[in-house]
Structure formats: structure tokens, C-alpha cells
C-alpha positions in Angstrom: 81.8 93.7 95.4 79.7 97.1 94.9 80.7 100.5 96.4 78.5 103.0 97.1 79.9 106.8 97.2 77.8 110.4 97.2 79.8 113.1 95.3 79.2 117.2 96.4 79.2 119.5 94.0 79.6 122.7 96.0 81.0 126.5 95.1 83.5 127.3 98.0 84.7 130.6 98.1 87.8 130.9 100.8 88.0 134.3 102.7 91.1 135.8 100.9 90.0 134.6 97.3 87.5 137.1 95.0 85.7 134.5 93.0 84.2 130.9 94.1 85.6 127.6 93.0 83.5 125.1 92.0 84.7 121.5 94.0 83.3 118.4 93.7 84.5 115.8 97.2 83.4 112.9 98.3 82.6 114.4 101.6 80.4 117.7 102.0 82.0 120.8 103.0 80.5 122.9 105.5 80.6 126.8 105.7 83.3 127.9 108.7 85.2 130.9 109.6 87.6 130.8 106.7 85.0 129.9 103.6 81.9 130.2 102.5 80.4 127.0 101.2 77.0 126.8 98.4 75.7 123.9 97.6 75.1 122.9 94.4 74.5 119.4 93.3 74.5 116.1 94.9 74.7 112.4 93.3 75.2 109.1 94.3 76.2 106.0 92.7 77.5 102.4 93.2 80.6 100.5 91.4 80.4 97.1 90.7 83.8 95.6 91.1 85.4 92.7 90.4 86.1 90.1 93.0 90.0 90.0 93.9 92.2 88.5 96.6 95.3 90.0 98.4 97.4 88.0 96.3 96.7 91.0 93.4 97.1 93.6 95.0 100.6 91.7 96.5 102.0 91.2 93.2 101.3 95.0 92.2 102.9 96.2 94.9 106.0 94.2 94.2 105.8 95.2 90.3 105.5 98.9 91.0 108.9 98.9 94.0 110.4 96.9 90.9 109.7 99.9 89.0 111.4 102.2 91.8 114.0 100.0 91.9 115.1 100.8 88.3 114.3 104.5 89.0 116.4 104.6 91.6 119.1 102.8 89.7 119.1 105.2 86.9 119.3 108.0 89.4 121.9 106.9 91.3 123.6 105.9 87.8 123.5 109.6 86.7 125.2 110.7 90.0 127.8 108.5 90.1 128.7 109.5 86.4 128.8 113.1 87.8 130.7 112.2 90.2 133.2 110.0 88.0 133.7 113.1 85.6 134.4 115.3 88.5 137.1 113.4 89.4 138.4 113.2 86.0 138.1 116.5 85.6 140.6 116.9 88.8 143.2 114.2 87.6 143.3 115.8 84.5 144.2 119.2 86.5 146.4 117.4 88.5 148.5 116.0 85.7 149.2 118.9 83.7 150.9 120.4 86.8 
């Protein structure tokens, strides 16, 4: 599989900045009311990739919720300690009274 892409170099310079930005988008920017837009370079070139099924890109996405899985576990594990030692905290209070 090959892809094809054109990148745009362009210097944009939006209405309430001082100084142009130099940007470089895969899809060309055009001068409107808001920003000023110079062209400044243009290229194009093509990716070879290698051929792949659904079944890869099926077994990242389940490797990377994995991954938010434990995330979310060690999060949630962090909270419930605060939690816990909060209401330590008040039993402790509660028993020297």
C-alpha cells in the first residue's frame, strides 16, 4: 500500500499576532478575514506501507484499553486510599472523644 500526501509550508500571520508563524499542514491555508497567509514551500511524497489486515489494528486497540484499564485502576486505587485515610482520620477523632 502507498500513500501519497502534499505538505504546505506557508507563513500565516493571524490578525491580533505581530510576527508570522511558519506552519507546515497537509492541506493549504488560504488568506481570509482573520490571517494573512504566504506561501512558501510545497512538497509531495508517497509512503510505502506494509500490507496489514483489521485483525492488527483489532489487537492494538484491545492492548492499548488494556493499558487504560490499569490506568484507571491505579487511579481509582489512589482515591480510594484517600478516601480510606479520611475516614480513618474521622474514627480516630471520633475515638478520642
Amino acid at each position: 500500500m502507498k500513500i501519497e500526501k502534499t505538505l504546505y509550508i506557508q507563513a500565516v500571520k493571524w490578525e491580533h499576532y505581530i510576527e508570522f508563524k511558519i506552519e507546515v499542514t497537509d492541506r493549504k491555508q488560504e488568506t481570509s478575514d482573520y490571517k494573512i497567509v504566504v506561501d512558501v514551500a510545497e512538497t509531495s511524497f508517497s509512503i510505502d506501507l506494509p500490507d496489514f489486515d483489521n485483525s492488527k489494528f483489532t489487537l492494538a486497540h484491545i492492548s492499548q484499553l488494556q493499558e487504560v484499564k490499569l490506568k484507571v485502576l491505579a487511579e481509582n486505587q489512589i482515591r480510594l486510599q484517600n478516601v480510606d485515610d479520611q475516614i480513618a482520620s474521622l474514627q480516630a477523632i471520633e475515638n478520642k472523644v
